[in-house]
N, C-alpha and C positions, 0 to 999 in steps of 0.2 A: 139443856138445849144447846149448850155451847160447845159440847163435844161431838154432837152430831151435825154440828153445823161445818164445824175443823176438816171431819171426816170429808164431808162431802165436796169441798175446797178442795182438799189434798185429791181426790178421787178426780176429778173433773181437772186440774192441775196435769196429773199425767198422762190422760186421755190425749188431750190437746198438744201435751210435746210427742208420744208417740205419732199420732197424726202426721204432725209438722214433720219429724224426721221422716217418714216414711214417702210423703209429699216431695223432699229434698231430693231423697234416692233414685224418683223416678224422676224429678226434672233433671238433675245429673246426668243418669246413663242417655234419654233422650236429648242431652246437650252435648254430648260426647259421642253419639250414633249422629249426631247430624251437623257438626264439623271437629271434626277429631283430629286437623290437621289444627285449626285455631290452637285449641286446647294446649297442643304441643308448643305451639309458638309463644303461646302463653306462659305456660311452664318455665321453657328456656330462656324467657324475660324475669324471672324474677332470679336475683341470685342465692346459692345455696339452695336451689328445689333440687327434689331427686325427680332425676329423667324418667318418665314415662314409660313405659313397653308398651310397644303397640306390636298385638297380635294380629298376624296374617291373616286373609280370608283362607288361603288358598297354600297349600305347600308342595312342591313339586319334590317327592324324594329317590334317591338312586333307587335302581332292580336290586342291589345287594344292599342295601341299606342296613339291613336287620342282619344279615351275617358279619357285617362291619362291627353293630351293636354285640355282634357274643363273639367275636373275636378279638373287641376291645378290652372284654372282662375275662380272660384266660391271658396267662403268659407258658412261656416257654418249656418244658421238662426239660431240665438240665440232665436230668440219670435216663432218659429214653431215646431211643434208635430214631434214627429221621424216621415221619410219619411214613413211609411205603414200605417198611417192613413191620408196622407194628399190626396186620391182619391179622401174622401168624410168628407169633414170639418164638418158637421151636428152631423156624431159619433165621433169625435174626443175626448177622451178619458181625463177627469179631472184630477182622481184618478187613484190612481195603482189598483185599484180594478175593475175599468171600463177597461183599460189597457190590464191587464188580460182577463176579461169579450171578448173584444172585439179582441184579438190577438187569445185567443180561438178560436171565430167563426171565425174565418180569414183559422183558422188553418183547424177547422172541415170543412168547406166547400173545402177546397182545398182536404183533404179526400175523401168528397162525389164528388169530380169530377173525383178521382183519382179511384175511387169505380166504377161510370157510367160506365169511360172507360176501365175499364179493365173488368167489369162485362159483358158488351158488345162490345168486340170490332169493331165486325162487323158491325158499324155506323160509326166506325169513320178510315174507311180504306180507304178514298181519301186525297191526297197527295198535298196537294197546293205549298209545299217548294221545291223551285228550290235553287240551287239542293237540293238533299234529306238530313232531317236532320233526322237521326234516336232516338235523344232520344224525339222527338215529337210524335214519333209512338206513339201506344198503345201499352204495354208489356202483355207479357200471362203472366198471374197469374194462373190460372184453370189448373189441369194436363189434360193431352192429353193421357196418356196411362191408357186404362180400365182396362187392366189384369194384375192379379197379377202376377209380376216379379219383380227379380231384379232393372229391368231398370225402373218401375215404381216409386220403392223406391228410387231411385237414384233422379229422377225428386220431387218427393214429398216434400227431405229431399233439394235438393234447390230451389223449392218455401218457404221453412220454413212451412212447413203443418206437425206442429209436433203431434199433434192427429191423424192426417190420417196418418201417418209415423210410429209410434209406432202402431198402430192397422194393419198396412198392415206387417210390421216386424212379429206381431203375427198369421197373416195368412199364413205368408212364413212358417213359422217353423212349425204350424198344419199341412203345405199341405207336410211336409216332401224336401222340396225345401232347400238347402244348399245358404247363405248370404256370401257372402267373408267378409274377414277380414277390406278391407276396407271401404267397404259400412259401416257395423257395428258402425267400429271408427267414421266414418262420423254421425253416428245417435248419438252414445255415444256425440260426441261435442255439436250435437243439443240440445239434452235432457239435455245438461249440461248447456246450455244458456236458454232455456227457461223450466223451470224444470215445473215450473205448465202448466197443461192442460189449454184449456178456461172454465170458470165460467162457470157454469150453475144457470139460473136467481134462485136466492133464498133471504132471509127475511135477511134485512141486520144485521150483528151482532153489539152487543155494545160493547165500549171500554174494558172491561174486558173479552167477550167472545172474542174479537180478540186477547188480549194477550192471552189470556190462549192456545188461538189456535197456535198462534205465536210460544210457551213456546211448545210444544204438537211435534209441526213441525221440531224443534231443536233438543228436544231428540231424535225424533225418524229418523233426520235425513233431514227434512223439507218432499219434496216429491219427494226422490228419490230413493222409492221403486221402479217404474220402469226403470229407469236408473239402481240398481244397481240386476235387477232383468234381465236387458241386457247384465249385464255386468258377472255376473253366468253362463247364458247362451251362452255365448262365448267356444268356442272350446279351441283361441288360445287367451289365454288375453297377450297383447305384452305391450310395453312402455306406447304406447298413450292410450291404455284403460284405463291404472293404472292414468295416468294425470287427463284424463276428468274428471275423477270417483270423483278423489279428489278436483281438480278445482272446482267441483258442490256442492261436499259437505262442501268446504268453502263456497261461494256465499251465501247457501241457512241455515247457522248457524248450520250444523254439524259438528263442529269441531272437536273434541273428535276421531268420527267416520274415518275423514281425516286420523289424526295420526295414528291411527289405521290400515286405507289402508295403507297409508306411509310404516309402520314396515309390512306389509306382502308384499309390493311389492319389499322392501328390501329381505327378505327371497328369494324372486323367482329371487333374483341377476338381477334385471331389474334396470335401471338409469332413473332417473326423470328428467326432462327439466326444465328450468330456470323460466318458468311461473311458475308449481305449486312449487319447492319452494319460488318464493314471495308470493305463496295463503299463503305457511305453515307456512311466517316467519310472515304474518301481521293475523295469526291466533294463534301466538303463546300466546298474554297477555289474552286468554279466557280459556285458555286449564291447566296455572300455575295461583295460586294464590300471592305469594311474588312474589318482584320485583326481585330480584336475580334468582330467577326460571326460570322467564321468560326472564332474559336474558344470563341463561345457555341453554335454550333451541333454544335460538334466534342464539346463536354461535355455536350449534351443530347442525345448518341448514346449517349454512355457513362452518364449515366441513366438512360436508357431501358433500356439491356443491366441494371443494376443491379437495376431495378424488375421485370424480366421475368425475373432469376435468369438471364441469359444467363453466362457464363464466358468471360473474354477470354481469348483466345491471343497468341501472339508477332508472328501476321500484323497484329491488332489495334493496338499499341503501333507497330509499324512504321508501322500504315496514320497513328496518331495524328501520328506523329515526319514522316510524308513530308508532311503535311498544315503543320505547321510551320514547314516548311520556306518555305511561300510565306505566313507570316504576319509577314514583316520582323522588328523588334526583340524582339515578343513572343516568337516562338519561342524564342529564346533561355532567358526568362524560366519560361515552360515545360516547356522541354522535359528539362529537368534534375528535375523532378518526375513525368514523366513515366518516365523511368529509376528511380526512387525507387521508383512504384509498382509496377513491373516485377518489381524485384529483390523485393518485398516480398510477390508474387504467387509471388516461386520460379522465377521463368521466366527462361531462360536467354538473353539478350541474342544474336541473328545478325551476321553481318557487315552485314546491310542493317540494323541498330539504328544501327551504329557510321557506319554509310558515310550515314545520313541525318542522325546530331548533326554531323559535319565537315560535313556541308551548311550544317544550320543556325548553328554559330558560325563556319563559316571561309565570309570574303569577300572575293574577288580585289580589292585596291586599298591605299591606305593602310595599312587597317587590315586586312590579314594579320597582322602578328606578333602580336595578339591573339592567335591558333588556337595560337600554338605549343603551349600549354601543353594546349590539349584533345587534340592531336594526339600528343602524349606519351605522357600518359592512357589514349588509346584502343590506341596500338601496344604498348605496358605492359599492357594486359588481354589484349590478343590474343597477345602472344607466349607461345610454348610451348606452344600448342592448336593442333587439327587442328578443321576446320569441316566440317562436310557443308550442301550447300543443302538450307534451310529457307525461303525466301523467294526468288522471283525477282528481286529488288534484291540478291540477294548477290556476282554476278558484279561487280556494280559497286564493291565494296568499294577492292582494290585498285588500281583504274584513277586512281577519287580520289583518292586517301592519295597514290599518288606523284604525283596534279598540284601536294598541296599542299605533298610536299618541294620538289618543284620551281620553285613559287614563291615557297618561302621558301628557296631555296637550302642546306637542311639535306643534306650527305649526309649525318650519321651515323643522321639516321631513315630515310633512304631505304635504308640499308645493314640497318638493324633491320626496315623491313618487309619486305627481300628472303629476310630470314632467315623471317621467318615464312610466306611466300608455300613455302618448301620444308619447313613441318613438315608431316611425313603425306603426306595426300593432299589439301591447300589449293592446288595448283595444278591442280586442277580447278573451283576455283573463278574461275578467270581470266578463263571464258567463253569467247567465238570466236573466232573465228583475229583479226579484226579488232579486239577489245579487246586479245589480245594483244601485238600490234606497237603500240596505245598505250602500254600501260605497259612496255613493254621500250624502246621508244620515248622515252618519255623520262625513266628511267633513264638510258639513254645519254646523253642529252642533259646529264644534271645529272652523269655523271659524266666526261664530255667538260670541263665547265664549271669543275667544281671541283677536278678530279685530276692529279697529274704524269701525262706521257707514260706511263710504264712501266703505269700502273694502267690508263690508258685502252686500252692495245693488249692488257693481259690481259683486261679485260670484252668487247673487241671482238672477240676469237679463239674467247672462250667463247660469247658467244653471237650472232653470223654463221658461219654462214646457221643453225644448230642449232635457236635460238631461235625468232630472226626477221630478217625482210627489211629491211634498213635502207632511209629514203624519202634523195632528196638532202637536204632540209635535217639529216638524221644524218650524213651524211657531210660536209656542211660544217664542222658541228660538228667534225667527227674532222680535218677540215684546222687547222681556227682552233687546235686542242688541239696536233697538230705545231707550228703557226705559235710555240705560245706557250711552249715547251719547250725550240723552236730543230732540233726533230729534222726537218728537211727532206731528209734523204736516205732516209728512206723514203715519200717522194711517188712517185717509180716504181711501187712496190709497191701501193697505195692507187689509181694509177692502174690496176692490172692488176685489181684487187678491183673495182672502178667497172664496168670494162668485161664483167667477168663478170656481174655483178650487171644488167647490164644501165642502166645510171645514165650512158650514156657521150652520151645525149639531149640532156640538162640543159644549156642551154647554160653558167648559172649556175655551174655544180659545175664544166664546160671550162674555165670560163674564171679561176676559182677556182683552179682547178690549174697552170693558166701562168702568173697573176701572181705567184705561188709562189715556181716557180721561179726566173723572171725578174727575180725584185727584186734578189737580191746576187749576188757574185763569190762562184764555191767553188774546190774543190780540182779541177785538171784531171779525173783520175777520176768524180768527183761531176758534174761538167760534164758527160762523156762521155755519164754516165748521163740528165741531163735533158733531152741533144739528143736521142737515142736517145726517149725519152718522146714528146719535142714533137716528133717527127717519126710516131709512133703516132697523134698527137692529132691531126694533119697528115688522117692515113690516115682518120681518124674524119668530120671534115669534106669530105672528095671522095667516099668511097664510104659514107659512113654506119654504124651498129655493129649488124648484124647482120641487112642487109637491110630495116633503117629509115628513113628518111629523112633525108638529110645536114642535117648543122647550114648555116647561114649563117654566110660569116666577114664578123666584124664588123672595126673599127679597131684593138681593144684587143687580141681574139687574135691578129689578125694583126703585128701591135706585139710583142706576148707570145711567140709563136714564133720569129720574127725575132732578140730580143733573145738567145735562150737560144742558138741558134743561133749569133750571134756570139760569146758569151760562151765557147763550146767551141772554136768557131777552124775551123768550117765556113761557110767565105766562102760558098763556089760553092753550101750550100744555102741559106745566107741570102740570095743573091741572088735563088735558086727563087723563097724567100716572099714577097720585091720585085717582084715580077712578079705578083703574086695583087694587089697595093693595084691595081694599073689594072684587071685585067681583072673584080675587083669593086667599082670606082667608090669605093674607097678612098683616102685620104689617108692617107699615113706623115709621124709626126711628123719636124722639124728634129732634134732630138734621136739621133733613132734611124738615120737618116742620118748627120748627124756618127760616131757610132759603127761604124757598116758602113767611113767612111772609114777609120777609126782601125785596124781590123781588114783592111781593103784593103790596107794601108801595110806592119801587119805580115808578113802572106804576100805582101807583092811581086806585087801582081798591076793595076798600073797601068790597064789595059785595065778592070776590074772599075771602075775609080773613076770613067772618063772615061764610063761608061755611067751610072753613078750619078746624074751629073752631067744629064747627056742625061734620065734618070727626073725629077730634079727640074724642069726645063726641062716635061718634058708637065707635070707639075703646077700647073706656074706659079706652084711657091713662090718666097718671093722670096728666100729663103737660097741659090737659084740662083748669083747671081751670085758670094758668096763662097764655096760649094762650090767654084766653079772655080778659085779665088784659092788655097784651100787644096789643094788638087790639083794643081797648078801650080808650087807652093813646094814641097811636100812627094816629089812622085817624080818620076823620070825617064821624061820621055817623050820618044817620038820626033814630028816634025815635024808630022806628020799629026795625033795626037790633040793637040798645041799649038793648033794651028789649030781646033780643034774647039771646046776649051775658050774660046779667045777672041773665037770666036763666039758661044758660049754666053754668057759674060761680060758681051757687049758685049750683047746681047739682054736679060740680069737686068737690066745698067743702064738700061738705057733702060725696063726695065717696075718697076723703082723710081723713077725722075725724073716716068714718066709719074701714077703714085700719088703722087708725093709733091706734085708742082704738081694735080692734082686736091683734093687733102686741105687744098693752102694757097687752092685755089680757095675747097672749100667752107669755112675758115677767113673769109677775107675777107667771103664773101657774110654769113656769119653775123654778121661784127662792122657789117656796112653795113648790116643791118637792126634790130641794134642801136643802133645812131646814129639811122635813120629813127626808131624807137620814142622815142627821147630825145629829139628834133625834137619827136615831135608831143607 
């Protein structure tokens, strides 16, 4: 009875706490759904509790959200082409010059597609995108109004149809038809951005008739005869006529002329807008010759804006700082006040502020290491921020800063401004493909310069081809960095990178790569590897790399080949490259001869020497004759090449006797007309 009584205790025991807990659970979540704010205040009262999450009803997340998510978890291919050539690996681009080539046609075909469909729309008006996406439509380009009005011009002048614009302007006015004032301004903007008409096909000029033309365009204005032949013809010339007018005539290098409008638009008591005076302040070092001139002229812009309640912007202080820049020592003095007022204005300094004070304190020569301290300065305010362009001098920011690690041989700044080139999104600030490969360019170069081996082949992996296209003097660089390390066994490798890269041209960089080799004694292996090479370099020179044009061999590669050649214990092809010095009017050093013997001797190949000998002989060195001497001492020959040699022999002698009684000739004759001299 006592066991069944236990049982039944224990059974009814745990009923009762499952119960109770399950009863907790729900008065819980109902005490936490019906103030959850309590709850938390509650929490944050007791000390050592862990804080709470509270989960949102509601999450508002970005359109790209989820491409964020899978581009978070991918990084970078360090061994692959920028993503717009990998469609089609076949053209995938070497050189910056195929790069180019190739981004071109990328470019122009996306034109001619953009050309079909707007030339024809009416092909391409069915609609597959649910819903509708309209910038997939086709856009009208073509005007839609025949007759000449107003409203034609109006459509013309925002297609940008600045020919048909200006000519349909001049039919308004022949047909006695009155243009409001601000259609006009509207034209005067156009004509001020795009001031040339289009070309009509004609014989290209040469460099000197294009400046002259250039020179021709300036004086008179560039070509804004018609702009300011619209701008005469105005009734009511107001503010904004007077801006464009001048706007155009900086742009297009009439300067003078600007100034000029400037003081009469002053007379007619009209106020100028913030844009043209930055035209006028970054036009002012063409208009004065001394530096003080032009920064009396620079400050009597900026009181004019003061006097006229004008509000400077950031283009403003830029335009001031680039102006600066060609004012010599003053700037300096300057331009550091210039920053003062900036900051003091609230205005938030661009990379093209920063990228024009390194202009003005830092100057290639002596006196660089002055900059160090500005350059400091400037990578210290810029690190840890992300920049969006504000200025079209912002691309240049970067390009300079690493000219001026580089010729101040600083890597730790050059490694501080790499860091900041990848906060955010500042590497779109880098600009074109073409500024890119300078300052990756030389980057490399400075850390080719200043870095062990190990560093230099991690920046070179990371960024070839990824980045950019090394030029050869980068890859020189990258030899002289082996050279200086001692790592010469991987020149193979570096040769195979050249060749892909397309660099296998250069005779410089060939030839680079075989003195390399050829200068010491390695490990057989090692050997192996660099005959192996210089017989690729061989292949480079008779059929050329890649359907280009064969190099010429000179003395030094052919010298260069040969050596390495022997150096491995390949008689029979260093013989090969012995036979290239004649049939390219070559000369092989004494030197490199002695050693072909020396390697003859080794492999036992007597026949090989007695030819050597015979090579020296057409050349009519005069080491001829003791080649044979040592040839003769050193192997065993049979009869017939004895006789050869000592005909050889007998032949060096005689064409050393002959030189040397010519040499005591002209000794004599020199000393006998020195005595005449002393006679008279």
């Amino acid at each position: 009875m006592a066991a069944p009584c236990v049982k039944a205790g224990l059974y009814i025991h745990t009923r009762n706490r499952l119960v109770l807990h399950k009863l907790e659970q729900v008065w819980l979540r109902r005490n936490f759904a019906a103030s959850s704010t309590l709850s938390q205040h509650a929490t944050a009262s007791k000390p050592g509790s862990v804080e709470e999450i509270v989960i949102p009803k509601k999450k508002t997340w970005d359109k790209v959200a989820i491409l964020k998510s899978l581009a978070s978890t991918v990084s970078r291919d360090r061994t692959a082409s920028d993503y717009m050539f990998q469609d089609d690996p076949y053209l995938t681009p070497k050189t910056t010059t195929e790069f180019r080539m190739y981004s071109l046609a990328l470019e122009s075909g996306r034109s001619a597609a953009k050309y079909v469909i707007s030339s024809y729309p009416r092909f391409f008006q069915k609609d597959f995108a649910e819903p509708h996406i309209p910038c997939l439509m086709p856009e009208t380009v073509e005007p839609q109004i025949e007759e000449v009005s107003e409203a034609a011009l109006v459509e013309r002048i925002r297609l940008r149809k600045v020919g048909v614009a200006v000519d349909l302007y001049d039919q308004l006015l022949q047909a006695g038809s009155a243009v409001s004032t601000g259609v006009t301004n509207d034209l005067l903007d156009l004509r001020g951005i795009w001031m040339r008409l289009r070309r009509e096909k004609s014989v290209p000029l040469g460099r000197g008739a294009r400046r002259r033309a250039r020179t021709r365009r300036a004086e008179c204005g560039g070509t804004t005869t018609t702009q300011r032949g619209i701008f005469r013809l105005m009734e009511e010339r107001n503010e904004r006529a007077y801006c464009a007018l001048i706007r155009g005539m900086v742009k297009y290098g009439a300067h003078r002329k600007a100034f000029d409008t400037y003081t009469d638009m002053l007379n007619s008591r009209l106020t100028a807008d913030v844009h043209t005076f930055n035209a006028l302040i970054a036009a002012a070092p063409t208009v004065r010759e001394y530096y003080s001139e032009r920064w009396d002229l620079i400050t009597e812009m900026l009181s004019s804006m003061e006097k006229q309640r004008v509000k400077p912007n950031l283009l403003t202080f830029n335009a001031v700082l680039k102006s600066l820049r060609r004012c010599g020592t003053l700037g300096r003095t300057q331009a550091l006040q210039t920053l003062a007022e900036m900051k003091a204005l609230s205005i938030e300094p661009s990379l093209a502020t920063y990228f024009h004070l390194l202009g003005i304190f830092y100057k290639a020569g002596p006196s660089a290491r002055s900059a160090t301290k500005i350059i400091q300065e400037v990578i210290d305010e810029v690190s840890g921020k992300s920049f969006t362009v504000r200025d079209p001098d912002d691309v240049q920011f970067f390009i300079g800063a690493m000219k001026i690690c580089l010729d101040l041989k600083d890597m730790e700044l050059a490694y501080r401004l790499h860091r900041v080139l990848g906060e955010g999104h500042n590497w779109r600030l880098l600009g074109e493909r073409y500024q890119q490969s300078m300052y990756y360019g030389r980057f490399f170069n400075l850390i080719c310069m200043m870095e062990n081996v190990d560093v230099v082949l991690k920046w070179y992996r990371d960024l070839i081809p990824s980045h950019f296209y090394p030029t050869s003097h980068g890859l020189r660089d990258l030899l002289q960095a082996l050279d200086t390390d001692n790592r010469l066994d991987l020149l193979p490798q570096i040769w195979r990178d050249i060749k892909q890269l397309y660099h296998a041209n250069k005779p410089e960089l060939v030839e680079e790569v075989l003195a390399l080799m050829s200068r010491d004694q390695h490990s057989a292996e090692l050997q192996d590897s660099f005959a192996d090479c210089a017989l690729d370099v061989k292949k480079v020179f008779d059929q050329g790399d890649g359907g280009r044009t064969a190099l010429q061999w000179t003395s030094s590669a052919l010298s260069h080949t040969t050596t390495i050649l022997l150096q491995a214990h390949r008689t029979r092809e260093a013989w090969a490259m012995l036979q290239l010095f004649q049939r390219n009017n070559r000369v092989p050093a004494e030197a490199l001869l002695e050693e072909f013997v020396s390697c003859a001797r080794g492999s036992s190949e007597p026949q090989l020497a007695v030819e050597l000998v015979q090579l020296a002989n057409c050349f009519s060195l005069p080491a001829t004759a003791q080649l044979a001497k040592r040839v003769e001492q050193e192997f065993q020959l049979n009869p017939e090449q004895k006789k050869t040699l000592s005909e050889l022999e007998k032949h060096g002698d005689s064409r050393d006797s002959g030189s040397d009684s010519d040499s005591s000739g002209s000794d004599s004759d020199s000393s006998g007309s020195e005595s005449d001299r002393g006679k008279e």
